[in-house]
DRENDO-1510 file (C-alpha; in Angstrom, 1 decimal, always signed):
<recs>
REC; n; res; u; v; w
REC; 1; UNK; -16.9; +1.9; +67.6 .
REC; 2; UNK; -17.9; +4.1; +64.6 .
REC; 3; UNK; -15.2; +6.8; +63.8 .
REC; 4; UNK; -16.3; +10.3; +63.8 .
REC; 5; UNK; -15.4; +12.4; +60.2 .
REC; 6; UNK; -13.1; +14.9; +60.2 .
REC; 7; UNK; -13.9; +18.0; +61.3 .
REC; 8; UNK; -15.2; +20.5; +57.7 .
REC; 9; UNK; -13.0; +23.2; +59.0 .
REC; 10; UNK; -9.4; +21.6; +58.8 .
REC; 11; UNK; -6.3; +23.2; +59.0 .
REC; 12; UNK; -5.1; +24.4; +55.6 .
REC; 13; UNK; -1.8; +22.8; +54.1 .
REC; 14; UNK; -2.6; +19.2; +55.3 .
REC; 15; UNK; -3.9; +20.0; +58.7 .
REC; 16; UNK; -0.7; +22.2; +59.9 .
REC; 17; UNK; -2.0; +24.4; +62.5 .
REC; 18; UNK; -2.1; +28.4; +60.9 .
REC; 19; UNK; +0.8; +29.8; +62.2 .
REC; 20; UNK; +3.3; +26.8; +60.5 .
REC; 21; UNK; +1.2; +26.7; +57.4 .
REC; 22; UNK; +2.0; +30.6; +57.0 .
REC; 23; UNK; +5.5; +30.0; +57.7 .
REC; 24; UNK; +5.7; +27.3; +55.4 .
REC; 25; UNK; +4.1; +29.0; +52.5 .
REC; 26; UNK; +6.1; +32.3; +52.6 .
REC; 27; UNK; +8.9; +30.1; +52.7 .
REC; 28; UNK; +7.9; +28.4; +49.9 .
REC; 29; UNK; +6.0; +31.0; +47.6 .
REC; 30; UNK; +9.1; +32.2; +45.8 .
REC; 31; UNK; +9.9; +28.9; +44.1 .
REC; 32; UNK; +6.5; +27.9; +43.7 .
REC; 33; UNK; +5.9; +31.0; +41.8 .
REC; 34; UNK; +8.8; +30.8; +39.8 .
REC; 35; UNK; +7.9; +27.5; +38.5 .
REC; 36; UNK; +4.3; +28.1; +37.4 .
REC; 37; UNK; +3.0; +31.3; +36.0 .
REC; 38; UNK; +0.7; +33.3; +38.6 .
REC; 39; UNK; -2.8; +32.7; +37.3 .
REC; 40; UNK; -2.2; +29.0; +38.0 .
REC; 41; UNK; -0.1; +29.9; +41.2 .
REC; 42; UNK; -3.2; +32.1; +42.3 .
REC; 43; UNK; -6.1; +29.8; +40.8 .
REC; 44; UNK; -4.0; +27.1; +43.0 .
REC; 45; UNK; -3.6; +28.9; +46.3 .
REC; 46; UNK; -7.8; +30.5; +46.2 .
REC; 47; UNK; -9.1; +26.7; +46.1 .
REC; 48; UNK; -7.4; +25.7; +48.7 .
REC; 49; UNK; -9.6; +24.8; +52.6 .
REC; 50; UNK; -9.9; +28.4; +54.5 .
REC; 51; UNK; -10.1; +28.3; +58.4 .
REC; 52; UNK; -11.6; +30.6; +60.5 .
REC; 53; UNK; -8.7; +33.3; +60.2 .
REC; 54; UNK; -9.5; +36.8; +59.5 .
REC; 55; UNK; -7.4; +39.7; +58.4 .
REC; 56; UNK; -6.3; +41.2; +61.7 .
REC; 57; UNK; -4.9; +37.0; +62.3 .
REC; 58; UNK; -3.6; +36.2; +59.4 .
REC; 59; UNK; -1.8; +39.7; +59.2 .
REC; 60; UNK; -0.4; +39.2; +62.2 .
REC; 61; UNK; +0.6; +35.7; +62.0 .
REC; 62; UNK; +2.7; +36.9; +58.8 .
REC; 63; UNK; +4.4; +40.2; +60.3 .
REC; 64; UNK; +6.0; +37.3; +63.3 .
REC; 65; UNK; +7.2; +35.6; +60.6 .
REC; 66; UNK; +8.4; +38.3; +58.1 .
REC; 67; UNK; +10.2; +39.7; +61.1 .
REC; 68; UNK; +12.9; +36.6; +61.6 .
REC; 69; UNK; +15.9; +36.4; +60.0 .
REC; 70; UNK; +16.6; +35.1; +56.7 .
REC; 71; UNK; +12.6; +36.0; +55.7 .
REC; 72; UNK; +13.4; +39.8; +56.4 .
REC; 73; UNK; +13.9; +40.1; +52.4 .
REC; 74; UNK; +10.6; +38.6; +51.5 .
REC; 75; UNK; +9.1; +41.5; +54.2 .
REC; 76; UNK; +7.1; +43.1; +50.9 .
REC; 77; UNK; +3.7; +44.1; +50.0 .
REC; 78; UNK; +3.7; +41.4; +47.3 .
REC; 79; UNK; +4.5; +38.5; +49.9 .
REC; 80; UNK; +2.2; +39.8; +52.6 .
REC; 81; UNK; -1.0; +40.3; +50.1 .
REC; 82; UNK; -0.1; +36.7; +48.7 .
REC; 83; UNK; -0.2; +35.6; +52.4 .
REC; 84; UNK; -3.7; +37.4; +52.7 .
REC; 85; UNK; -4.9; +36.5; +49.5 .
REC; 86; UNK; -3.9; +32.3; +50.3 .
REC; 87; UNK; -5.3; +32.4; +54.3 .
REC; 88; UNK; -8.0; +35.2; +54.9 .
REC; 89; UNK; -11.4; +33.3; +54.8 .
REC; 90; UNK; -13.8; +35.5; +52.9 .
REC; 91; UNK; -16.8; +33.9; +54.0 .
REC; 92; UNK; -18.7; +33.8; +50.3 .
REC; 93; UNK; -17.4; +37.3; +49.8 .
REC; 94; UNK; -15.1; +38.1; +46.5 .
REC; 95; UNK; -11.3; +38.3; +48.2 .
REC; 96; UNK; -9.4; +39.5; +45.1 .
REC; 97; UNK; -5.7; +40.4; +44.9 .
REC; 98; UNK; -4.6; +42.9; +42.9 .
REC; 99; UNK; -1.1; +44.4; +41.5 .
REC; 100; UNK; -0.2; +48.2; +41.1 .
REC; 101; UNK; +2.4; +51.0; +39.9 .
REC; 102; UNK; +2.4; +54.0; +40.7 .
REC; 103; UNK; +2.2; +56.8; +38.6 .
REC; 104; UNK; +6.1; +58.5; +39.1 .
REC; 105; UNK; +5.3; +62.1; +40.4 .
REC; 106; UNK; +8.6; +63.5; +38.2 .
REC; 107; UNK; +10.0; +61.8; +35.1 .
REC; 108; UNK; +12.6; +61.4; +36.9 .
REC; 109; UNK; +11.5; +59.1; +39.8 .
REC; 110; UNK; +11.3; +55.7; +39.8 .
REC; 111; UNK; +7.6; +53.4; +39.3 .
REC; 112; UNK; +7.4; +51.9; +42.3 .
REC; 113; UNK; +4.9; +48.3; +42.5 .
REC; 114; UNK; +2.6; +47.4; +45.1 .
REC; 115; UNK; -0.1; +44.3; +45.9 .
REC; 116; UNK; -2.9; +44.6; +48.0 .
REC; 117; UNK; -6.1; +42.7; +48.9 .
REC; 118; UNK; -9.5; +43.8; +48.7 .
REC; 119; UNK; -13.2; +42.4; +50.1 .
REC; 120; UNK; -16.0; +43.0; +47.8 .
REC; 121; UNK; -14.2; +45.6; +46.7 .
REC; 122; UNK; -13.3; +47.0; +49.8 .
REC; 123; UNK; -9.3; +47.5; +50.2 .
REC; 124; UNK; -7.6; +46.5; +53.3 .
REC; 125; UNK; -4.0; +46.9; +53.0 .
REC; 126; UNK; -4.0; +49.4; +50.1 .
REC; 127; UNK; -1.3; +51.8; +49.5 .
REC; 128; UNK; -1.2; +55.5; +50.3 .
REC; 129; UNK; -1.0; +56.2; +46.8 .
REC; 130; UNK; -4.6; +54.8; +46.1 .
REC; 131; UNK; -6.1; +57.3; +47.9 .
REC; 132; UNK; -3.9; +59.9; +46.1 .
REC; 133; UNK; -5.5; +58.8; +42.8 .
REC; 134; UNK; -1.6; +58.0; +41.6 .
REC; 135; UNK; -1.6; +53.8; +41.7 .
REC; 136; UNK; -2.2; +52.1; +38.3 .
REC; 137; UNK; -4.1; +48.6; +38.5 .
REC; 138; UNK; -2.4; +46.3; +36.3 .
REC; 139; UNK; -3.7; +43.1; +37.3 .
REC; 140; UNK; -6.3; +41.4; +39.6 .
REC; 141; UNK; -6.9; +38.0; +40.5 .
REC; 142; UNK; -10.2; +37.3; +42.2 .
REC; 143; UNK; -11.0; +34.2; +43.9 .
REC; 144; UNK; -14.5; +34.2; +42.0 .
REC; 145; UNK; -13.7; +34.9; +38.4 .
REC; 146; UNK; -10.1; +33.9; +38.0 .
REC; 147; UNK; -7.5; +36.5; +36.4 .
REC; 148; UNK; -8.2; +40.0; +35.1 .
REC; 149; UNK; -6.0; +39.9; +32.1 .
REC; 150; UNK; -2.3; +37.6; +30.4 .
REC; 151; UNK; -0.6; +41.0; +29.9 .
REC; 152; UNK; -1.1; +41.8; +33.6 .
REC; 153; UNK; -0.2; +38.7; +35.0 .
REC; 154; UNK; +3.4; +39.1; +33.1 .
REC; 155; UNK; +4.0; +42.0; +34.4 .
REC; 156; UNK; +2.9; +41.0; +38.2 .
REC; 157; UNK; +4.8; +38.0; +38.1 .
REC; 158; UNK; +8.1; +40.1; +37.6 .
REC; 159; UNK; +7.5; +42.4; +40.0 .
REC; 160; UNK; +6.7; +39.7; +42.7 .
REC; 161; UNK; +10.2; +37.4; +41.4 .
REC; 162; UNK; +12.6; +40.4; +40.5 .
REC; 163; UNK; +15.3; +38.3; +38.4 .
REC; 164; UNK; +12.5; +37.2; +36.1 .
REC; 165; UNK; +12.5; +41.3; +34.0 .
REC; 166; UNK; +9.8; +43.1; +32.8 .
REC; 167; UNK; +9.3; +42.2; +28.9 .
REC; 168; UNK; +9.3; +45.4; +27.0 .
REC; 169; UNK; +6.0; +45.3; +25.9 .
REC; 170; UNK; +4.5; +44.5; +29.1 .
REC; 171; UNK; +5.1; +47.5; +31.2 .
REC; 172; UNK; +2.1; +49.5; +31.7 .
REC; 173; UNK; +1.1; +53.2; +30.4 .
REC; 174; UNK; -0.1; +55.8; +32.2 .
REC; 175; UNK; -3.3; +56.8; +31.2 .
</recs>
């Protein structure tokens, strides 16, 4: 008897059904990252099979998992874009992740960093301060043409792994 093929739309992460592949890679993101630098950890994660998951899914698929203890910590914009960014199926379109700062509103207050997604250049889990005019691109990795800048992926990479610092000469201007 001649053995059918395996179906093209397999389950991502060697066939684990969504919700463990999620699970497993928010688990394992952190380290990942910190052993490679994050155009290769991004260039990695866009190549790999989609399924048939949308935002709405794949959003709430992370939130379940984000929301269990011992993951609480990793509850951030950073590791729920990168969860986007690895699971959402574009369907042809340009899925691009990208990395932010605020612009502080007083010299006194604190930058503050944040990652979203966006779909041929449409954002879907932006910030408030986006709208505000206040948020700072600093970097963007798109699944079609690769990294937006070296500089920028520094920078990112230390905002997503906080013990890794901020090199002196990497920390963005306001303009």
């Amino acid at each position: 008897m001649k053995q059918e093929p395996p179906s093209t739309t397999q389950q991502p992460a060697g066939r684990l059904p969504l919700w463990l592949a999620v699970g497993h890679f928010i688990l394992r993101a952190p380290a990942r990252l910190a052993q490679a630098d994050l155009p290769a950890f991004l260039g990695e994660a866009a190549a790999q099979p989609r399924v048939e998951a949308d935002f709405v899914r794949v959003a709430r698929i992370s939130r379940r998992w984000l929301r269990q203890p011992g993951l609480r910590a990793r509850n951030t914009c950073y590791v729920r874009s990168l969860v986007l960014f690895r699971f959402v199926n574009p369907h042809g379109g340009d899925l691009c992740l990208h990395f932010g700062v605020d612009e502080p509103r007083t010299p006194t207050e604190r930058p503050h960093g944040h990652s979203w997604i966006t779909l041929d250049g449409v954002a879907w889990n932006a910030p408030s301060t986006m709208a505000e005019g206040r948020l700072h691109e600093i970097y963007r990795f798109s699944m079609i043409s690769g990294g937006s800048s070296t500089s920028g992926a520094t920078v990112a990479a230390a905002m997503i792994l906080p013990n890794a610092g901020v090199p002196a000469h990497g920390s963005p201007g306001w303009v």
